[in-house]
C-alpha positions in Angstrom: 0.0 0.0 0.0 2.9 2.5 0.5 3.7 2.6 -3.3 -0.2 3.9 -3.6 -0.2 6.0 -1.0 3.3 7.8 -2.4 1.0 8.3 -5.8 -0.5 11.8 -6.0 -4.1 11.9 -6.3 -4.7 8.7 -6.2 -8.3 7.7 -6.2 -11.8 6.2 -6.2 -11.9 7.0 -10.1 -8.7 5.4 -10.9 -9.7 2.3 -8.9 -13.3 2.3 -10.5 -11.2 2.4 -14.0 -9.2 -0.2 -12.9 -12.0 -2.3 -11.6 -13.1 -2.0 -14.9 -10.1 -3.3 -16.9 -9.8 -6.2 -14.3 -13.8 -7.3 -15.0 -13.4 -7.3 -19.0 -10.2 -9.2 -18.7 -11.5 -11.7 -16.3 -14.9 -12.5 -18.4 -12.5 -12.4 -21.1 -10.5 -15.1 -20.0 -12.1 -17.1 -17.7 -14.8 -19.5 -18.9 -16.9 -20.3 -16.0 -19.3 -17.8 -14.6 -19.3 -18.6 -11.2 -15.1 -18.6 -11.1 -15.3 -14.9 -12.8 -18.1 -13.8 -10.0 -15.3 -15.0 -7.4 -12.3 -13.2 -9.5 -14.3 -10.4 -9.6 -15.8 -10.1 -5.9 -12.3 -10.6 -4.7 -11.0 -7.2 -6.9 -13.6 -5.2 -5.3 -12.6 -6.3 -1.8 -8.6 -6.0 -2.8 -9.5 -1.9 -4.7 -12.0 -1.0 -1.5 -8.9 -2.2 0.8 -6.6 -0.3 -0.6 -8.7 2.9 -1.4 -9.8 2.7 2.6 -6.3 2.4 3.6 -4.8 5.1 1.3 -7.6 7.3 2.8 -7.5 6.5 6.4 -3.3 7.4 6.1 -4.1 10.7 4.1 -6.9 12.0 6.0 -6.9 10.2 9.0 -10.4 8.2 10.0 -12.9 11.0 9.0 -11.9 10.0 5.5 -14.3 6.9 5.4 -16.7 7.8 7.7 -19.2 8.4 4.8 -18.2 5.7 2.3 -20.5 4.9 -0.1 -22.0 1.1 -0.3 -20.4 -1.6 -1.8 -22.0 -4.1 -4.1 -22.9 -7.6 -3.4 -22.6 -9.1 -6.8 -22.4 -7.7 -10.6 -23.9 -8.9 -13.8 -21.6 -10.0 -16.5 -20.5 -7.3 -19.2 -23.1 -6.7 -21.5 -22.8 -5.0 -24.8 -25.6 -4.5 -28.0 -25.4 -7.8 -28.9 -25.3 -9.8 -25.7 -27.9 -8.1 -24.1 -30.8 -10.6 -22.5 -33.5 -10.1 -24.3 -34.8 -10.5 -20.3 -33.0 -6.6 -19.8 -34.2 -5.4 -22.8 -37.9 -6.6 -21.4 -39.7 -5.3 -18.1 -38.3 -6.7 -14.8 -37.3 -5.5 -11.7 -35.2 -6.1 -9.1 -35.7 -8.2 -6.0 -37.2 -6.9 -3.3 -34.6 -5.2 -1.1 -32.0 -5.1 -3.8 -31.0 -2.2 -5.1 -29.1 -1.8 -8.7 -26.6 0.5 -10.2 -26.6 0.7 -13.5 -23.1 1.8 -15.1 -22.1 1.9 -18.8 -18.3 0.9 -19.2 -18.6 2.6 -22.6 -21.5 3.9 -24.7 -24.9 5.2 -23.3 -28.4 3.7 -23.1 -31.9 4.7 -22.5 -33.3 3.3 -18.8 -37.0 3.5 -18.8 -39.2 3.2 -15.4 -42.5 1.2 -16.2 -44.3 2.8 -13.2 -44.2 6.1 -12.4 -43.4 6.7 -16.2 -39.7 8.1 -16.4 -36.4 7.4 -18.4 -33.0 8.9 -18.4 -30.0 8.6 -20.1 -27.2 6.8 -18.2 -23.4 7.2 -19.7 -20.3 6.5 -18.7 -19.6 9.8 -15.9 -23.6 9.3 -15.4 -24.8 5.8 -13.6 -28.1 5.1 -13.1 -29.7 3.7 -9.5 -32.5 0.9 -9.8 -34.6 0.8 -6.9 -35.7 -2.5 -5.5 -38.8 -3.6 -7.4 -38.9 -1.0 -10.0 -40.0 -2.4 -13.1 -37.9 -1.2 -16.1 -36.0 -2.2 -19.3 -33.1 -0.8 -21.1 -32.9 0.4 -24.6 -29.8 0.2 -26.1 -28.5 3.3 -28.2 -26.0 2.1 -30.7 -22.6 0.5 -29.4 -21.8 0.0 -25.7 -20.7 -2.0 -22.6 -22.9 -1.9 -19.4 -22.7 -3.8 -16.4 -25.3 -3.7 -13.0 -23.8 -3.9 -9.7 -26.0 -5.3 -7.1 -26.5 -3.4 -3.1 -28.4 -4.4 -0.7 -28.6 -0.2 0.0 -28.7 2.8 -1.8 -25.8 2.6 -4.3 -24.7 6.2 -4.2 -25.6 6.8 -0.5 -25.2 10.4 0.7 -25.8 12.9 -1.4 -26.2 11.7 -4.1 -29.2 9.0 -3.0 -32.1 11.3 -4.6 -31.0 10.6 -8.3 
């Protein structure tokens, strides 16, 4: 961790993008789903250590006081051609589960069944799926997405109304 630490500036975004090179190499590469989950899972612990750590010995412990919920699982990477037909159809989460939709590269269209609503979620813009919500996501031209699962708000804080 001292190598991290000594890196200026180091931070959630750069572990996020490197979260995100680790997941496409590891579906990439590793043929069973179950083995990726676990290869996966164990990144987020190992980036969410070392982001916790760098923080606490730059800012002390007021520095993860408020840190935001970590997922419980992920879907696989999904791009326009791979997406179940199942996410392009109304469903919902379970209740109690949250999602966080994030696009690893293009954008797409979430629409809310009930109360009518849709938004645009992009790469700088993830989208939060409450539990239950019914929805479906419309794919606009090329992209990557994956959905993180929480048993929480995903964005916590201040950013929990979006």
């Amino acid at each position: 961790m001292l190598k991290h630490i000594a890196i200026t500036g180091l931070d959630n975004e750069h572990f996020d993008r490197w979260l995100v090179l680790w997941n496409q190499t590891v579906d990439a590469v590793v043929p069973n789903d179950a083995a990726a989950q676990v290869f996966r899972e164990a990144a987020s612990r190992i980036a969410d250590s070392l982001l916790t750590g760098i923080k606490v010995q730059r800012d002390g412990l007021r520095a993860v006081s408020k840190k935001p919920a970590a997922p419980y699982a992920s879907s696989p990477i999904f791009d326009q051609d791979n997406l179940p037909d199942a996410l392009r159809s109304h469903h919902s989460t379970k209740d109690g589960t949250w999602g966080l939709l994030r696009m690893l590269e293009g954008e797409v269209e979430l629409v809310f069944v009930d109360p009518p609503s849709s938004r645009t979620v992009t790469v700088d813009n993830p989208a939060p799926i409450p539990p239950q919500a019914l929805h479906f996501v419309k794919p606009d031209g090329p992209m990557k997405m994956q959905v993180e699962f929480y048993h929480n708000h995903p964005l916590g804080g201040d950013q929990a109304d979006n």
